[in-house]
N, C-alpha and C positions, 0 to 999 in steps of 0.2 A: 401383645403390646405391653410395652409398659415405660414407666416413668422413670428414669435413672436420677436426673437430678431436679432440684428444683431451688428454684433463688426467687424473695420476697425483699422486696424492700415499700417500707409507708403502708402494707394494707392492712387495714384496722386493725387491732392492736400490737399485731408484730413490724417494729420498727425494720431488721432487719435479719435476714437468717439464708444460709445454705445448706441443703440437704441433698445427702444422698442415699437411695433406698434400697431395698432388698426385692428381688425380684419375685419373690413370693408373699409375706407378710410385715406388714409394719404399722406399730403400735404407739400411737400418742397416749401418752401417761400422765395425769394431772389432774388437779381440783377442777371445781366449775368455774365458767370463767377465767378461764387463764387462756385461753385461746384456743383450744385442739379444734373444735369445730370450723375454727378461720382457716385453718390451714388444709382441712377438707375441702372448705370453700376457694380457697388459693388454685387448687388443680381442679376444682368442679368448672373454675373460670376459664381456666384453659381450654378446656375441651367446649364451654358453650357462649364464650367471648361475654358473660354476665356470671352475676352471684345467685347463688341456690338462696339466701337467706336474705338479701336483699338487692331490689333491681336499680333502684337510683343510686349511680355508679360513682357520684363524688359523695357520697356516704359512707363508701368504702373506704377514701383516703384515713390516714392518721390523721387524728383530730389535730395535729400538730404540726401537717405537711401540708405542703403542696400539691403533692403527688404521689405515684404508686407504681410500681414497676412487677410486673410475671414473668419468669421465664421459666420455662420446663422444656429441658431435652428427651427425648423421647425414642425407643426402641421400635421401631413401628414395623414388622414384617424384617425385611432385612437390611433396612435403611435408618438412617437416626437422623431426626427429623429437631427443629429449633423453633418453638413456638415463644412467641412474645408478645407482652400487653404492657404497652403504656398509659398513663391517664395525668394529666396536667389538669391543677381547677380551671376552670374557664376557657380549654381548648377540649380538642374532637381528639376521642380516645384511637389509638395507634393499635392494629391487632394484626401481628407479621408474622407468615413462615418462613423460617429459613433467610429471615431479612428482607420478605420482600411482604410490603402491605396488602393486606385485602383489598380491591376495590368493594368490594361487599361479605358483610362479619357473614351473614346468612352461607357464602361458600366455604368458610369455616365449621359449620356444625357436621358432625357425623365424619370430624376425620379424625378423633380422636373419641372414639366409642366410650364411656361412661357410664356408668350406672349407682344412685348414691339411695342410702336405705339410711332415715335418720327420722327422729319423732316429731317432723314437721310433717311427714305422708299420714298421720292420723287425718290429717283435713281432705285425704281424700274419702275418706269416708265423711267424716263430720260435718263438712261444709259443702257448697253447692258445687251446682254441675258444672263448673268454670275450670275447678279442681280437677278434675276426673276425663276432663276435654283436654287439661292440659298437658297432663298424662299420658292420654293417646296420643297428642301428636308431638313429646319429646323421645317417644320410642320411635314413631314412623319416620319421623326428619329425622333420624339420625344416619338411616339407611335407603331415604327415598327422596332423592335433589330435589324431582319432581312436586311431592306431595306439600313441601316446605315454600315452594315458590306459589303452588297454588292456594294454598293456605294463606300467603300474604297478600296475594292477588286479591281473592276474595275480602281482605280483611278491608282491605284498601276500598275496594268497591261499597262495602260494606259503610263504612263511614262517610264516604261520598251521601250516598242514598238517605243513611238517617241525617245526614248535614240537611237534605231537599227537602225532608219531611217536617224537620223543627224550624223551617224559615218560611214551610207553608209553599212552596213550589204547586203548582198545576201545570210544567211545561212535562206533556205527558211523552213527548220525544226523549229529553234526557234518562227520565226514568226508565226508560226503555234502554236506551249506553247501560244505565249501571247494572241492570234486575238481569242483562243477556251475560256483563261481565260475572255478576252473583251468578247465577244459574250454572255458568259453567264450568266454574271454580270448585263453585260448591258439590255437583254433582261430582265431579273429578276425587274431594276430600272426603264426601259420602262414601262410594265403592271404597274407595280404598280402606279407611275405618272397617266400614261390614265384613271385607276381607278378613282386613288384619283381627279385628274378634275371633273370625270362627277359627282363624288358624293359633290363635293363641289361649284360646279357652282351654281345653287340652294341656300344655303345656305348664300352664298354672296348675290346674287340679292335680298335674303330678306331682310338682312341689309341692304344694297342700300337703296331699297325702303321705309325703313322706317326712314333713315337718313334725307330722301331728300322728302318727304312728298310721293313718288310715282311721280315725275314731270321728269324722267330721267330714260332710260332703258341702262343697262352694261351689260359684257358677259364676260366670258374669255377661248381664245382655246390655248389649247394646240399642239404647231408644231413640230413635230419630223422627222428626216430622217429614220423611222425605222417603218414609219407610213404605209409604201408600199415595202420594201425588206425584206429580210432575211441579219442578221446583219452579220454572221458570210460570208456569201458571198460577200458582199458588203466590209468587208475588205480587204478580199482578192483579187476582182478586183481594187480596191483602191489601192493597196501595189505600184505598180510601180511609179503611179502620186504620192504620198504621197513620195518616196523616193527622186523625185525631188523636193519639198516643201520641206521637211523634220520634219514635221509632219502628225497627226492623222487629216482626214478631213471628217470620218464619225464616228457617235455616238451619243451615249445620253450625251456627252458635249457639243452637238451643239443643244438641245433641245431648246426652246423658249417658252414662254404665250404671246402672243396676247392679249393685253388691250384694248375692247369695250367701246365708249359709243356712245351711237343710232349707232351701227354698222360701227361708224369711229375708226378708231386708236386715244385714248385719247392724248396718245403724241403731235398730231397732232391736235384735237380740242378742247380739254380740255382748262378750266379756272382754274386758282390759285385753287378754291373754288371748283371746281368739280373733280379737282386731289386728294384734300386733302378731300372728301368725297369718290372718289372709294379707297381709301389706305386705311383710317380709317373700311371702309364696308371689307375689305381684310382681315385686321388685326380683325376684332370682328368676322366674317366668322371663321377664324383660332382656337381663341379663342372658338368657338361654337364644330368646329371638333375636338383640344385637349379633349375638355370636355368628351364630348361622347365616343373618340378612348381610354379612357386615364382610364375612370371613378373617375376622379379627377378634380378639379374645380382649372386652374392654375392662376398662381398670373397674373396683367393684369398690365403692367407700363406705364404712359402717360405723355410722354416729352411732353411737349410745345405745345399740340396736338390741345387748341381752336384757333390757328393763324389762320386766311383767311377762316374762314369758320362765315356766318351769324351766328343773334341770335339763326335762329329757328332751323337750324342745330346743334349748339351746346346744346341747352334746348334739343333735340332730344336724345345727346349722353350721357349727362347727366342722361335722364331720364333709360337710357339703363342700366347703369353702378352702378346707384344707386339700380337696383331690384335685386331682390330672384336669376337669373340667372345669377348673377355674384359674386364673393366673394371679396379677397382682393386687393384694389387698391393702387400703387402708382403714384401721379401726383406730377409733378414740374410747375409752376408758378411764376412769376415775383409780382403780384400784390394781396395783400394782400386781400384787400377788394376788388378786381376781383373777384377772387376765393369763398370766402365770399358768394359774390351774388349769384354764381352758383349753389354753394351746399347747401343753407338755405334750401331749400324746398324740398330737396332729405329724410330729416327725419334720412341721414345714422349718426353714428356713424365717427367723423373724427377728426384725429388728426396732428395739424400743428408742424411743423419746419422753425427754421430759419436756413437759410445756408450762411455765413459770411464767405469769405475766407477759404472756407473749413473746417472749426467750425460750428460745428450742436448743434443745440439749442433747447428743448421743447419750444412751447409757449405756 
């Protein structure tokens, strides 16, 4: 798959711009701050009808506009495909294939496979289990209608029930509608997770390994409260404590991944440099399961992604990204002849940009 054109107008800092891109590599070039990462975010919006860096979507407009227009035309298998996002302040955002509206953005996801590797995934390590939940299910909903529906099912249910519990409810029938809709939502997004772990554990470690020469062993488990009860039981002896908290205190919200390396919590012994090699091995792992779950080769974005990591690790990811198993790339870079260096020897096909205050430039 891949992205031929792409046309911006109003989205935060870039006023307006049209591009056309190379079907193998293409390289944003510029200081900090001048935009490259929006423009990452411009096609991340595509593909998940929201912003990778921020979700309150009239945020996004230019401080200066009204509004915000996406459009990406698209190579998709052997059909070329017309995705569009409008956004006006104070009206309901526009998100059309081929011209015709979504009734719901959620049948959008997963029809433009993606995967973006930028120094915001540090928080999947560093920050809570929220991170790391959210993770799992932007890989599974990209390839499982199913899992993405029940996942909101659930969610929905899910706030119903802690709505019952902070208003002090005792009508023990309702609780029963919601704890049957949780239960079976949940249980539905359980299996699937403990699946998709075991089949992607493997898959990782391979990239690991070949990131980092084979000099470092990772793992990752998956923790759930649902690993040893029956869900819909455990709500229910749950219901009294939960109405003194006045939340939901079991479920697959509370799920967690455990990040190995040599069998310590990486949070915990991890270096700069070997954080930013298990994230990178996550995100190509991901990229490897779209491929396969999806039978599309999804677009692959790379913020900032050679920072803190050696030469031989980078010459490594390089070498990755420029073969036959990977298709269109976009990276953003600071340094011209950086970059340069990197990819002379890849043999791909690449094409540069300047990004000047939000002003995109061929070079």
């Amino acid at each position: 798959m891949q992205l031929t054109h792409l046309s911006i107008l109003n989205y935060k800092n870039v006023e307006q711009s049209d591009l056309s891109f190379s079907s193998k590599i293409n390289c944003f070039i510029g200081n900090n701050g001048m935009g490259k990462t929006n423009l990452l975010d411009a096609i991340y919006y595509l593909s998940f009808c929201k912003s990778f860096t921020n979700p309150i979507d009239m945020q996004n407009v230019k401080h200066d506009a009204d509004f915000f227009v996406l459009q990406g035309t698209y190579q998709r298998g052997n059909s070329e495909e017309a995705v569009y996002c409008g956004l006006k302040r104070k009206q309901k955002k526009q998100f059309k294939l081929n011209k015709k509206e979504y009734e719901r953005l959620s049948d959008h996801i997963g029809f433009l496979p993606l995967v973006i590797i930028s120094p915001a995934d540090s928080a999947l390590i560093r920050e809570g289990s929220d991170e790391r939940r959210k993770f799992i299910d932007s890989v599974i909903s990209q390839y499982n209608k199913r899992y993405l529906n029940e996942l909101i099912r659930y969610n929905k249910a899910l706030m119903q029930r802690n709505t019952l519990l902070k208003g002090d409810s005792h009508d023990e029938l309702v609780y029963d509608i919601w704890e049957d809709q949780l239960a079976e939502a949940g249980s539905f997004v359980y299996e699937t997770r403990r699946s998709f772990i075991e089949e992607f554990i493997p898959i990782f470690q391979s990239r690991f390994q070949y990131i980092t020469s084979g000099n470092e062993t990772v793992s990752i488990a998956y923790q759930s409260q649902l690993d040893d009860r029956d869900f819909r039981e455990a709500l229910q002896r749950s219901r009294e404590r939960d109405r003194i908290i006045g939340f939901t205190t079991v479920g697959i919200h509370k799920d967690d991944l455990e990040m190995l390396l040599s069998d310590y919590p990486i949070k915990r012994v991890g270096s700069q440099g070997q954080n930013k090699s298990f994230l990178v091995s996550l995100k190509f792992a991901q990229f490897d399961f779209l491929k396969r779950a999806s039978n599309l080769t999804p677009l692959l974005l790379l913020d900032d992604i050679f920072d803190k990591l050696d030469a031989q690790r980078v010459a490594r990811i390089i070498s990755l990204v420029s073969g036959d198993a990977f298709g269109q790339i976009f990276i953003t870079d600071t340094n011209r002849e950086h970059i340069d260096h990197l990819l002379n020897e890849s043999g791909c096909e690449v094409n540069y940009f300047l990004v000047e205050n939000g002003d995109v430039s061929a070079l």
